[in-house]
C-alpha positions as CSV (number, residue, x, y, z in Angstrom):
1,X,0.6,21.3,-7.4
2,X,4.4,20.5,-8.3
3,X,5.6,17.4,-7.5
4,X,8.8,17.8,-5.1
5,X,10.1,14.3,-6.7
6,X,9.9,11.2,-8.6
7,X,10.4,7.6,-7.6
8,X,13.2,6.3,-8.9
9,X,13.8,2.5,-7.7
10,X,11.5,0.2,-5.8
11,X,12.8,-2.4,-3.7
12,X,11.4,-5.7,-2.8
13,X,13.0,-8.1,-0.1
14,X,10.6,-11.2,-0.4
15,X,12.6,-13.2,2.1
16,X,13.5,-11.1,5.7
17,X,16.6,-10.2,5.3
18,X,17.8,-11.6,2.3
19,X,18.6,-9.5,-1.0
20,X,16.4,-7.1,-2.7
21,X,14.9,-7.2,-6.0
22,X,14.7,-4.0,-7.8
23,X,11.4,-3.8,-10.2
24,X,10.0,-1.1,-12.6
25,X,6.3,-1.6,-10.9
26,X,4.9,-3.1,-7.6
27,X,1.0,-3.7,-6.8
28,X,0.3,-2.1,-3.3
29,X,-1.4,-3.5,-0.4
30,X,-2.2,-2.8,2.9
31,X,0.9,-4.3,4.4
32,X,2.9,-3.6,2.3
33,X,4.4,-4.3,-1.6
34,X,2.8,-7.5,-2.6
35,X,5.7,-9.9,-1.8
36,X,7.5,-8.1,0.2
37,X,8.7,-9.9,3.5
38,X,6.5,-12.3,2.8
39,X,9.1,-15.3,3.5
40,X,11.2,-15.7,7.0
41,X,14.0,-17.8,7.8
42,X,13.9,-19.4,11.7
43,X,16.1,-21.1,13.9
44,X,14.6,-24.8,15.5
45,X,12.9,-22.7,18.0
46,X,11.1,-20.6,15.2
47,X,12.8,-17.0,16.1
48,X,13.6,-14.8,13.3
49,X,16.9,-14.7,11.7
50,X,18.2,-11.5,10.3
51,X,21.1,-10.2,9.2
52,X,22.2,-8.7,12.7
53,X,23.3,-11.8,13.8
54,X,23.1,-13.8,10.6
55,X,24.9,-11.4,8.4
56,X,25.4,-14.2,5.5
57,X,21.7,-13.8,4.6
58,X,22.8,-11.3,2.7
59,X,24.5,-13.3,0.0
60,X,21.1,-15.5,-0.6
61,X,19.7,-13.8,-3.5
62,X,16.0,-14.3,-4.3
63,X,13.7,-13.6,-7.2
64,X,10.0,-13.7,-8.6
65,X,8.5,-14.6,-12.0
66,X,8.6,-10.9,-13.4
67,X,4.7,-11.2,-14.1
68,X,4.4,-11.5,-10.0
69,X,4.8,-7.7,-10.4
70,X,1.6,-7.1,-12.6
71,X,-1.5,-6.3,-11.2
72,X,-3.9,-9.3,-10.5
73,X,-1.2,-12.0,-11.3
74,X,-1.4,-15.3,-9.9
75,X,0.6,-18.0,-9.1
76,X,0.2,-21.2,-11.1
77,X,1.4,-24.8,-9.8
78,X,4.6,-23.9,-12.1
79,X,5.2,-20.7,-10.3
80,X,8.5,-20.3,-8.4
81,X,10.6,-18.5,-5.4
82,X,13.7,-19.1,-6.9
83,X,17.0,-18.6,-4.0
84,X,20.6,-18.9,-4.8
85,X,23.5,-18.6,-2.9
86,X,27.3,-19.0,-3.2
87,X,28.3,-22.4,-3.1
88,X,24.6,-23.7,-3.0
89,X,22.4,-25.3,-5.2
90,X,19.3,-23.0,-6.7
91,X,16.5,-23.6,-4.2
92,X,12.7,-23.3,-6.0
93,X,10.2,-23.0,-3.3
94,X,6.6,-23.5,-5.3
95,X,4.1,-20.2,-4.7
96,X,1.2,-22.5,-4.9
97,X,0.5,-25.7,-3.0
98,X,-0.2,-27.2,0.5
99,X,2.0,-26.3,3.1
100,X,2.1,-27.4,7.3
101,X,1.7,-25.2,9.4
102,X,4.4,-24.1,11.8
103,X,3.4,-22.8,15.1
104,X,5.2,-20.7,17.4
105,X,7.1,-18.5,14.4
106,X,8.0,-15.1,16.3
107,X,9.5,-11.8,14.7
108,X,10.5,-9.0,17.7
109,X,7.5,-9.0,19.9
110,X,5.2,-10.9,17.4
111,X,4.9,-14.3,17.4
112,X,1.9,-16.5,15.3
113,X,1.6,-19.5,13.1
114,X,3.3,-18.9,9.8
115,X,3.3,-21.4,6.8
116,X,6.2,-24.1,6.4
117,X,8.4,-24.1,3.4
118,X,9.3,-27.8,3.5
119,X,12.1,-30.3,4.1
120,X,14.2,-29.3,1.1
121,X,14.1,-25.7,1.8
122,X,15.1,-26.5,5.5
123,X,17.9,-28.3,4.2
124,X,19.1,-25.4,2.1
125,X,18.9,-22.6,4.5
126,X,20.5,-25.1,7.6
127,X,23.3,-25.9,5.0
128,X,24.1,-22.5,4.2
129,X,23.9,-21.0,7.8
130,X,25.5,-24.1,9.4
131,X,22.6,-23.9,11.6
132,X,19.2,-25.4,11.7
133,X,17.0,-23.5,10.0
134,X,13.7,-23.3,8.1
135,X,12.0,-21.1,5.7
136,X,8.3,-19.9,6.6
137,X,5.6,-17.7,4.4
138,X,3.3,-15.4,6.7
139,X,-0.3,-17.0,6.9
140,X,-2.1,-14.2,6.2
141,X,-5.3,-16.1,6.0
142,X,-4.9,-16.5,10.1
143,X,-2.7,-14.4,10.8
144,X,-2.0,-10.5,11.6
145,X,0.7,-8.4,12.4
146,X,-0.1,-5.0,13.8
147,X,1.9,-2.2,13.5
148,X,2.9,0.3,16.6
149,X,-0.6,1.5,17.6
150,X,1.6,4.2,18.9
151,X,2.2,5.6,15.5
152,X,-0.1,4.3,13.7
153,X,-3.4,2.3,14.7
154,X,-5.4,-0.7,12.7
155,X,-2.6,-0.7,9.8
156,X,-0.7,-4.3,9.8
157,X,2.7,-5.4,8.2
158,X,4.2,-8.8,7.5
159,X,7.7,-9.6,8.5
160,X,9.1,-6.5,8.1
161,X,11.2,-4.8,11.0
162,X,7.8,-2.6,11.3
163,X,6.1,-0.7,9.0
164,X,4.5,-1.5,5.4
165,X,6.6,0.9,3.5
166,X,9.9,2.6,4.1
167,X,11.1,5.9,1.7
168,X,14.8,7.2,1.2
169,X,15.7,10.1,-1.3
170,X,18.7,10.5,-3.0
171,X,19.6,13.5,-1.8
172,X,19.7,12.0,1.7
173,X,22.2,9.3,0.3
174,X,23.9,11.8,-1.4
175,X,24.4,14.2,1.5
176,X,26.0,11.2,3.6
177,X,28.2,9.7,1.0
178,X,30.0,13.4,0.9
179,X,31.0,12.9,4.6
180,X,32.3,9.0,4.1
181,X,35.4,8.0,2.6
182,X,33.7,4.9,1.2
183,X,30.2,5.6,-0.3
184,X,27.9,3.3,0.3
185,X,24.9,2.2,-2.1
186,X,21.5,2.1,-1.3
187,X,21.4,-1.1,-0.2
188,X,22.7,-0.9,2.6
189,X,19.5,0.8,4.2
190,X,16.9,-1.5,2.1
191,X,14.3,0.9,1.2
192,X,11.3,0.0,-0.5
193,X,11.0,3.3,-2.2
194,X,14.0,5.3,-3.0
195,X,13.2,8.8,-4.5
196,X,15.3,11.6,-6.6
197,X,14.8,15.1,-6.9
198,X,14.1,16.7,-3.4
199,X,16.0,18.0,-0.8
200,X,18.8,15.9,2.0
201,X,16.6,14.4,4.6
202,X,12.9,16.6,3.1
203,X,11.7,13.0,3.5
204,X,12.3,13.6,7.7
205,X,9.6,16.2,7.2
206,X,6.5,14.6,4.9
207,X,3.7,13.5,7.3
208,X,1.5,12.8,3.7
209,X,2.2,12.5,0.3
210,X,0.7,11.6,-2.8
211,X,2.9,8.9,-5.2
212,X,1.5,9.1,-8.8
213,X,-3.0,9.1,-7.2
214,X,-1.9,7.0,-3.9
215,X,-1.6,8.9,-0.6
216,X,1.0,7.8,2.0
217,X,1.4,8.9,5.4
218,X,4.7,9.5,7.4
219,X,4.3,7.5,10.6
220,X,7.7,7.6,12.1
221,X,11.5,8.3,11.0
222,X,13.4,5.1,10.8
223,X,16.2,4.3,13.2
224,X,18.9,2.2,12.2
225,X,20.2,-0.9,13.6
226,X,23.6,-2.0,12.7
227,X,22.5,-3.6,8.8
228,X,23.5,-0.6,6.8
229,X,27.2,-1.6,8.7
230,X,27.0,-4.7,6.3
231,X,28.2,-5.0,3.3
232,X,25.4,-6.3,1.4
233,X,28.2,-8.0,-1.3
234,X,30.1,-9.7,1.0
235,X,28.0,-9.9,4.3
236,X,30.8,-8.3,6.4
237,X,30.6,-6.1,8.9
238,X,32.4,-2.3,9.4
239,X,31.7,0.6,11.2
240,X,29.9,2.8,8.7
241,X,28.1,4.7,7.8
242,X,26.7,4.5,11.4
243,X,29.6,6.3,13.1
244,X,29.1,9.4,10.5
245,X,25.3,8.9,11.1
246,X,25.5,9.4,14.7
247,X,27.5,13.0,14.0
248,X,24.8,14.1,11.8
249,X,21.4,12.0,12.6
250,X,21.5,11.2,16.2
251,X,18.3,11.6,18.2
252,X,20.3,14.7,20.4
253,X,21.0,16.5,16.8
254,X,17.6,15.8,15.5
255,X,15.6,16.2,18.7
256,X,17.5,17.7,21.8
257,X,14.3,18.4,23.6
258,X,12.9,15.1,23.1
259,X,13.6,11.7,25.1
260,X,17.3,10.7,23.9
261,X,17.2,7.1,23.0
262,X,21.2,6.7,21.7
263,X,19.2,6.7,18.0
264,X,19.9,7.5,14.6
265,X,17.6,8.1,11.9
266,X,17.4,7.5,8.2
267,X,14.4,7.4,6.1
268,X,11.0,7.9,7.1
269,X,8.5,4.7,7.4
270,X,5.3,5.2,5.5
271,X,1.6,3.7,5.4
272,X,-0.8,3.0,2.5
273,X,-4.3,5.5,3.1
274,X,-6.3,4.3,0.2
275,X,-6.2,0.7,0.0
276,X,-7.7,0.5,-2.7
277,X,-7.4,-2.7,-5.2
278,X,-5.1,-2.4,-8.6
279,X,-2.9,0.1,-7.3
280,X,0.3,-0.2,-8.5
281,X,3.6,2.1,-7.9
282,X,5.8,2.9,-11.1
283,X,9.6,4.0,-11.4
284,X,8.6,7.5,-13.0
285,X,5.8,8.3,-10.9
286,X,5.6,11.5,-9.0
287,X,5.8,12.6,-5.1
288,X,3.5,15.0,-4.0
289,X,3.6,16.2,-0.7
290,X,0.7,17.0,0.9
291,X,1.1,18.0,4.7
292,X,4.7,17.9,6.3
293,X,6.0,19.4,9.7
294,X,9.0,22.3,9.9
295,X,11.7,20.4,11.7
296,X,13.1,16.5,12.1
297,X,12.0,17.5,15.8
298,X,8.5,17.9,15.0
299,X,8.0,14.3,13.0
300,X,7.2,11.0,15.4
301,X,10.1,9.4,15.9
């Protein structure tokens, strides 16, 4: 079998909503990269903050020991979270250690315990925000978040918006950034794997595929909410790319005889089959697909 293409960045975000790191390797688990949206920022009443109405969060840039990215790696007790930000102080949140517990911490229709990041991180993050604020870590000893038994049953994510993995090509990007007078980067639709080589929007159509020996499933096409309007350098606000996406990616072009829902779609959310331990993805690897439907109005949406 040929592959159809090859990965060619993967994206963490280990804080909701915050910036992405981009990495040469990531260990997979069952909900997800290891580290990714592992970390949440809350108001005093423990909601989630994202960047739909805290659009700044996209400034706070965050990054990992580079061995946090090997398989099997631990932290140590001089193993840090490290969070910057313009016109703040760097923040190092420890990956080891005690923690409180904060109760009450709720993401969309979610809510749980969740792990509290301490007084100085609060500080930071209500500083920067103007806002009271703290900075939770999922428990996942106590704690699960299920995904959409709708579309896909006993898999579990962590604070993402909903689903472990999320997949853009190129080509997709490409095809858009013909019809826009400003291109926009890849950022803007935070993908955890972004891939080169296939067809615009093929991705719409892959309901399994293999990266490098790991088989993936296509659970549902992503709709957008108004992030990829941000700009991701300087946390403000525009109109596109969503007005050219609703031209070409609305749920009446994609899928006239299905339930319109005001919709558009980009990139196709994924889960992890094998779960098996020491997988890791590579930039490099190949995409296999293995089962896809004909048409965008065929895939769950």
């Amino acid at each position: 079998m040929e592959p159809i293409a090859q990965v060619a960045s993967i994206f963490i975000y280990p804080i909701k909503s915050c910036r992405g790191i981009s990495v040469s390797q990531a260990p997979l688990t069952p909900t997800g990269f290891r580290w990714d949206r592992e970390w949440l920022v809350v108001n005093q009443k423990g909601r989630a903050y994202t960047q739909r109405v805290e659009p700044k969060l996209a400034l706070v840039e965050v990054n990992l020991p580079h061995e946090a990215f090997f398989d099997d790696w631990e932290p140590t007790d001089s193993s840090y979270l490290e969070i910057k930000a313009p016109k703040m102080g760097v923040l190092k949140v420890p990956l080891e250690g005690a923690h409180e517990v904060a109760e009450d911490v709720s993401v969309w229709e979610w809510s749980g315990s969740a792990l509290d990041e301490g007084a100085e991180a609060a500080k930071w993050f209500s500083d920067f925000l103007g806002k009271s604020s703290r900075l939770v870590r999922f428990n996942a000893a106590s704690e699960s978040r299920a995904v959409d038994p709708d579309f896909a049953r006993g898999y579990n994510t962590m604070f993402s918006d909903g689903y472990p993995f999320m997949l853009i090509s190129q080509g997709s990007l490409g095809a858009l950034n013909k019809l826009l007078e400003e291109p926009v980067p890849i950022n803007r639709f935070r993908p955890n794997i972004f891939v080169d080589g296939c067809q615009p929007f093929s991705e719409d159509l892959w309901k399994e595929i293999r990266i490098n020996k790991f088989t993936f499933e296509g659970v549902k096409l992503c709709s957008r909410c108004k992030v990829p309007t941000i700009n991701q350098d300087t946390g403000i606000a525009g109109s596109q790319p969503t007005e050219t996406l609703k031209k070409i990616r609305s749920d009446n072009i994609l899928r006239p005889n299905k339930k319109q829902q005001g919709k558009v779609y980009f990139g196709q959310n994924l889960i992890w089959k094998d779960k098996l331990n020491g997988s890791i993805v590579h930039v490099g690897d190949p995409v296999f697909v293995l089962k896809q439907v004909s048409t965008a109005a065929e895939a769950a949406a």
